[in-house]
Steps between C-alpha positions, in 0.01 A plus 500: 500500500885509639778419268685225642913456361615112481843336356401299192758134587480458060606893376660613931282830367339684764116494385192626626123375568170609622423441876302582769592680869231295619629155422818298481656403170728191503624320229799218536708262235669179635792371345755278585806585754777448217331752309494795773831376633639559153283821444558612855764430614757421213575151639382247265742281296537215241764309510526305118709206514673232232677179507684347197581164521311414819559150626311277780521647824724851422306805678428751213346817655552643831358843709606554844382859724811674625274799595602642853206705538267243661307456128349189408603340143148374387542267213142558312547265189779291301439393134765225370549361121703191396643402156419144626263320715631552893407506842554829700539537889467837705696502789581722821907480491738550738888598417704696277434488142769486251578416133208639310427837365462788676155674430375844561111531558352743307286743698107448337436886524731681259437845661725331823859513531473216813675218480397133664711479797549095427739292334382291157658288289442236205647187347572735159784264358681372752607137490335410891214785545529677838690300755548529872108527585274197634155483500399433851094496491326420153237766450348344155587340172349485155529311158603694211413347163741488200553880381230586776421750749347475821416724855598453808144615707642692782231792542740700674549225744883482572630810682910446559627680831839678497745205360216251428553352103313326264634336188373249211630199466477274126478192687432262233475468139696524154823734482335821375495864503274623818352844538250671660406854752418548828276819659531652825464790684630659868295592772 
């Protein structure tokens, strides 16, 4: 029997295995799109955000693509956490956000030196959260109980064209801190 040479995807050593000349040997592993576009190509990001002191209606986390490349932002998941019992809305936003915290995604393969080609920002402790943004079309909400956490169940649903935002809004509830993360990837 031939010797046939492979790429193990766990150990990326070059193995070998018995074939045939006479037959075709496939074999195939399906995972999801963040994870090649992270092991791939080097573009997948998290983007961990906090709010101190939220208050009714302040916008608390925001991600907009600045990529000029043509890529897609695809927002695969965002997990939230309240000190107190609160209602959260995801929005698509339109302006120029100002007055929160400046945040830096952090690239989800450590072997790549790309950076997100985006702007982010949080609440952290300012007074008002991010200003200068409004939500023009509600995309979902959720109820966080007291010292909670809860998931936003996007399934890689939102994809943000060149200039298109997102951001979180702590619409209602008890002045609290407000934290969470949200995933995504370019393609």
């Amino acid at each position: 029997m031939a010797r046939i040479d492979y790429k193990n995807d766990l150990t990326r050593a070059v193995e070998e295995a018995e074939g045939s000349d006479g037959r075709l040997n496939v074999s195939s592993r399906s995972d999801e799109r963040a994870y090649y576009n992270s092991r791939d190509e080097g573009q997948c990001y998290t983007v961990p955000f906090d709010f101190q002191s939220a208050t009714a209606t302040e916008f608390g986390a925001y991600w907009k693509n600045t990529s000029t490349n043509g890529k897609d932002l695809v927002i695969s998941s965002i997990g939230v956490n309240a000190v107190n019992a609160c209602r959260v809305k995801l929005w698509f936003v339109t302006g120029t956000a100002a007055g929160g915290t400046t945040i830096t995604p952090t690239n989800l393969n450590r072997a790549s030196s790309n950076a997100a080609t985006a702007t982010a920002m949080e609440g952290g402790t300012a007074a008002t959260g991010i200003a200068g943004i409004t939500g023009e079309d509600l995309v979902d909400f959720l109820y966080v109980p007291a010292l909670g956490h809860e998931e936003f169940r996007l399934s890689d649903r939102i994809r943000l064209g060149q200039n298109d935002a997102i951001a979180i809004e702590y619409f209602e509830g008890t002045t609290g801190d407000f934290s969470g993360v949200i995933f995504g990837y370019y393609e």
